[in-house]
C-alpha positions as CSV (number, residue, x, y, z in Angstrom):
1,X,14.9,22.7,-24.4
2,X,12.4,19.9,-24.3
3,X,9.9,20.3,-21.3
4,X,10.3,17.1,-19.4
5,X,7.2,14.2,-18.7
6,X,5.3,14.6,-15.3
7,X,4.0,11.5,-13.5
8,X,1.9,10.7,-11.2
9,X,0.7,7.4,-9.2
10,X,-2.6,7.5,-7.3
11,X,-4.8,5.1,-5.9
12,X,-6.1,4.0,-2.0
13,X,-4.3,3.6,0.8
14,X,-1.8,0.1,0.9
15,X,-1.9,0.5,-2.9
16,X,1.9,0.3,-3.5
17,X,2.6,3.5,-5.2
18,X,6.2,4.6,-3.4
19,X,7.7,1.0,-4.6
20,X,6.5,0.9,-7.9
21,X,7.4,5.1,-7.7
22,X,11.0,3.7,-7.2
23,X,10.8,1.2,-9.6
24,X,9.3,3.4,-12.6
25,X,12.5,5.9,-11.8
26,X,15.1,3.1,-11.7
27,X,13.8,1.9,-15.5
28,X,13.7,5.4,-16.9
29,X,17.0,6.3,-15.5
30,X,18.3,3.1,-16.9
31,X,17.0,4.9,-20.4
32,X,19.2,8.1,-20.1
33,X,16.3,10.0,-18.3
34,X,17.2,12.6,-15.6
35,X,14.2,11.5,-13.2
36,X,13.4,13.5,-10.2
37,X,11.3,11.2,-7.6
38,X,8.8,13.2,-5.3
39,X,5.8,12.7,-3.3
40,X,2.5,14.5,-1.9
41,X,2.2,16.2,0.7
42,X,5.0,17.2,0.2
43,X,8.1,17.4,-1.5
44,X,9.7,20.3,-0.7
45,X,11.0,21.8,2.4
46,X,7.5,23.8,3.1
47,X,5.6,21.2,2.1
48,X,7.0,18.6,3.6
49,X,6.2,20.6,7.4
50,X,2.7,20.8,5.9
51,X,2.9,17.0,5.5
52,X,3.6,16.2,9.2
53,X,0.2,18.3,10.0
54,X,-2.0,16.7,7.3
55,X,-0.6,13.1,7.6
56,X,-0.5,12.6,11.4
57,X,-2.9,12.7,14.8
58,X,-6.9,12.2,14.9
59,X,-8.7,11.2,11.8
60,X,-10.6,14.0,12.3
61,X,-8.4,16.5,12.8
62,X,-9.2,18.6,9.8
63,X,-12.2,18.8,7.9
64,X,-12.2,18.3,4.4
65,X,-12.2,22.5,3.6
66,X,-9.0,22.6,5.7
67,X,-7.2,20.1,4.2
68,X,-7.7,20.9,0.9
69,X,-6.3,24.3,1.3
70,X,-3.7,22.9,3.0
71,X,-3.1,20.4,0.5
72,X,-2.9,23.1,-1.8
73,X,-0.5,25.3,-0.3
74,X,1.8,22.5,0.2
75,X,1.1,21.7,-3.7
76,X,2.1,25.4,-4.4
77,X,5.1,25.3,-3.2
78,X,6.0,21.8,-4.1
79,X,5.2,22.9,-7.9
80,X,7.5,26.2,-7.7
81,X,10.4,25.1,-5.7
82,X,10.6,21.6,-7.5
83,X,8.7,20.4,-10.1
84,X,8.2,23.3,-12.0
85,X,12.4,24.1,-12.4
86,X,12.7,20.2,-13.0
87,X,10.4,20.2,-15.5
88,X,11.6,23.4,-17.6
89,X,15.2,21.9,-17.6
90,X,13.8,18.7,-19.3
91,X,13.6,16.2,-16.8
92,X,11.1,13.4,-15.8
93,X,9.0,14.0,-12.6
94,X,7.5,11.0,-11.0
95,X,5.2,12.1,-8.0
96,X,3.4,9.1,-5.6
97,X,-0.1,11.3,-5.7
98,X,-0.6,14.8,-6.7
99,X,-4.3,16.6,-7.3
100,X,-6.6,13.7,-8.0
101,X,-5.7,12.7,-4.0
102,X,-7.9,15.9,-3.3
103,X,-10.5,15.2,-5.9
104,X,-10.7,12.0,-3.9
105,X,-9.8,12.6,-0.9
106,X,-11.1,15.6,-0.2
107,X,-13.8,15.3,-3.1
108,X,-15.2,12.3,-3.6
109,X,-15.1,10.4,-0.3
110,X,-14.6,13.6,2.1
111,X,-18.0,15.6,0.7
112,X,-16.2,18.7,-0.7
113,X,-17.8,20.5,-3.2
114,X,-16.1,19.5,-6.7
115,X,-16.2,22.7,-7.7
116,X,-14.3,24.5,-4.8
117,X,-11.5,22.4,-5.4
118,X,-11.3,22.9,-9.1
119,X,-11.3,26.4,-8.3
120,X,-8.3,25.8,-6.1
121,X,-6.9,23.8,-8.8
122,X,-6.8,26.1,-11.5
123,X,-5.5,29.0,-9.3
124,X,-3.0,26.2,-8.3
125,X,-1.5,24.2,-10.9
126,X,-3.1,25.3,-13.7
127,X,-1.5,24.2,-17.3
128,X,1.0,21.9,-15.2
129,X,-0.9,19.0,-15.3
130,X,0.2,15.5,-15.6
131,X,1.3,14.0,-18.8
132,X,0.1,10.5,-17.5
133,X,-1.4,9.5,-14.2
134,X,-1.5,6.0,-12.8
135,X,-4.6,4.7,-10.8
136,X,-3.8,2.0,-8.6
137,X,-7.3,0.2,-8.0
138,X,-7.1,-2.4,-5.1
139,X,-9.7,-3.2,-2.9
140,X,-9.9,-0.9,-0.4
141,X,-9.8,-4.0,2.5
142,X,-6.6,-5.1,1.6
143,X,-5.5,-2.3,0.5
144,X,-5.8,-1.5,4.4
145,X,-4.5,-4.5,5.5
146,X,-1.2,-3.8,3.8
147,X,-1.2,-0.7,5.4
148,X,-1.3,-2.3,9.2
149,X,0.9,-5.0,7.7
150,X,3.8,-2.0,7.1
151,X,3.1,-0.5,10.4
152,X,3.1,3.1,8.6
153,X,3.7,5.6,11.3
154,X,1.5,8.5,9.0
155,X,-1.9,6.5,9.7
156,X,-4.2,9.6,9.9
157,X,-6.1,8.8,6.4
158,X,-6.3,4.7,7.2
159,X,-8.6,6.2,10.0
160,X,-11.2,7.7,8.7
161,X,-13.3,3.9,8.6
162,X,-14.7,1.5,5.5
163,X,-17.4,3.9,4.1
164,X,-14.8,6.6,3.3
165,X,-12.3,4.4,1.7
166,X,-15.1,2.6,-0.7
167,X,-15.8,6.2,-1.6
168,X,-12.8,7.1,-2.0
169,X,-12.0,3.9,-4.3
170,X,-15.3,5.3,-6.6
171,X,-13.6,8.7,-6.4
172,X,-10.6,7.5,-8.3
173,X,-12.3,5.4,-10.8
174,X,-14.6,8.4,-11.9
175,X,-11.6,10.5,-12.4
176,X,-10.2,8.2,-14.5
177,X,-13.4,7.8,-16.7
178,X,-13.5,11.7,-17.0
179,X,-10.0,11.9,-17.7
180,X,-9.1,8.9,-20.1
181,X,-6.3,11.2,-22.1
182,X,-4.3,11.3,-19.2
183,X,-5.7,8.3,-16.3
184,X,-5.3,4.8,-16.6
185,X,-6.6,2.2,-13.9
186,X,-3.8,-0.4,-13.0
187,X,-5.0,-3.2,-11.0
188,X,-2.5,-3.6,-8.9
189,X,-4.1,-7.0,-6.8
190,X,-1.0,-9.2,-7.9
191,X,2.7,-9.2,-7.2
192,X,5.2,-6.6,-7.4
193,X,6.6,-7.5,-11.1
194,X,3.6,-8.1,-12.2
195,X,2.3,-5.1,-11.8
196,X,5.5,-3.3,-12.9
197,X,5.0,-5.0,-16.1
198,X,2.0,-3.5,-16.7
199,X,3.1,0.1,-15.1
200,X,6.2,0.0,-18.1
201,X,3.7,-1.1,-20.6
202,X,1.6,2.1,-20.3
203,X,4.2,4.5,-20.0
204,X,5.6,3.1,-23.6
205,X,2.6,3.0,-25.1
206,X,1.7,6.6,-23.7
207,X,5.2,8.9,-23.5
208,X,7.5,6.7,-25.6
């Protein structure tokens, strides 16, 4: 059987990944594609109790060592229970973030040595990387203010102040100029379709 395509949307906070998640599902489907919709942390029943603990209270209530390991374990387990099986039986996996969030997160804007979380990485996900990853770039002020406008209940990460999201904005554009196979920038400052538009138009051009 045909291994299935893996996914995955990244990008600042306010950046509009779980819609255009939905969205990107609702086209493949449309094409005869079994799509499995997910999201990070969590995703599974483990990780998502992970979730509660890394998306929720003070800004900072872990430091960026414990959050990537807990990122990680929830990642484990997200991979084996779901998207690994979905995967193998030949179906599309669309994840809103995945490992780059800790390269950035974690990484780039929370001072973590790159190498450490390579490490993790490896041990972690290993060959099971993404087929295509989607960078959401918005700037990181009204990305922010989108994120207020929502009244998002998981507001731990909005919290951590302007310095760490422009960082963190950096952080995702140097992984996608060190990983141009596989990362492409989206600007996503515009409306809704238009942005789709330009979502469907990479994933033709790249997993047609």
């Amino acid at each position: 059987m045909t291994r299935g395509r893996f996914i995955t949307l990244e990008g600042g906070e306010g950046a509009g990944k779980s819609t255009q998640a939905r969205r990107l599902a609702e086209a493949l489907r449309a094409e005869g594609h079994e799509v499995v919709l997910t999201r990070e942390p969590g995703g599974s029943p483990g990780a998502e109790i992970l979730r509660d603990i890394l998306v929720n209270g003070a800004a900072d209530r872990w430091t960026p060592t414990a959050e990537a390991l807990l990122m990680y374990a929830a990642r484990s387990d997200h991979l084996d229970r779901l998207i690994r099986p979905a995967l193998a039986r030949g179906a599309w996996v669309i994840s809103d973030r995945f490992a780059d969030s800790s390269r950035a997160y974690q990484g780039a804007a929370g001072g973590l040595d790159p190498d450490f979380i390579e490490a993790l990485d490896r041990g972690v996900v290993g060959e099971d990387q993404p087929d295509l990853t989607l960078i959401f770039d918005l700037p990181p002020s009204a990305g922010l203010a989108r994120a207020a406008d929502r009244g998002a209940a998981e507001a731990r990460f909005e919290g951590k102040g302007a310095a760490f999201h422009e960082r963190l904005r950096e952080g995702f554009a140097a992984i996608a100029k060190a990983h141009p196979e596989r990362c492409v920038m989206i600007d996503v400052d515009a409306t809704p379709d238009a942005v789709f538009d330009r979502i469907w138009a990479v994933v033709r051009e790249r997993l047609a």
